[in-house]
C-alpha positions in Angstrom: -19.9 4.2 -11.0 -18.7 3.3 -7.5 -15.4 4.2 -5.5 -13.9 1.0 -6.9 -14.8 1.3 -10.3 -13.7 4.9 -10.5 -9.5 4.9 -9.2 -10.3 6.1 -6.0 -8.7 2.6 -4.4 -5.4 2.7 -6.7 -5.7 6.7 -5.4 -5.6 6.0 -1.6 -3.4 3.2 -2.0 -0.4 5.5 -4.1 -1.5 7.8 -1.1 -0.4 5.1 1.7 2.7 4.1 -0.3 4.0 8.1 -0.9 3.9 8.4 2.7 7.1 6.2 3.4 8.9 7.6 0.4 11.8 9.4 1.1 13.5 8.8 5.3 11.1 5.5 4.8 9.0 3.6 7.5 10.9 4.1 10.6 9.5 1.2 12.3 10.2 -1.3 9.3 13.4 0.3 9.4 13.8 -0.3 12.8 12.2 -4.0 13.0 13.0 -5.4 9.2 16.7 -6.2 7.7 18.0 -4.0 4.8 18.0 -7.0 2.3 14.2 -8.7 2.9 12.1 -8.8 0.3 8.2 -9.2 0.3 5.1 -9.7 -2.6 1.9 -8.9 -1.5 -1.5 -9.3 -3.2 -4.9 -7.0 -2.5 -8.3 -9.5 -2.2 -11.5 -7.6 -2.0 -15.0 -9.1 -1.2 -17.7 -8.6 -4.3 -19.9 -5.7 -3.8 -23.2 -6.3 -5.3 
């Protein structure tokens, strides 16, 4: 089993997210409007 195969990814990314909950991001705070909205999607390259 590799790192993507075994949660690590979702792990680190929960990780990245936690880290703005609560006061936030100040510098989307600082640089983004209240109201915006946003999707994103994650792409990944096939490891073989």
């Amino acid at each position: 089993m590799n790192w993507l195969e075994n949660g690590d990814v979702m792990s680190a990314i929960g990780e990245f997210l936690a880290e703005d909950i609560g006061r936030g991001d100040i510098t989307t705070r600082a640089t983004v409007a209240p109201d915006t909205r946003g999707t994103g999607r994650f792409w990944r390259k096939s490891f073989s």
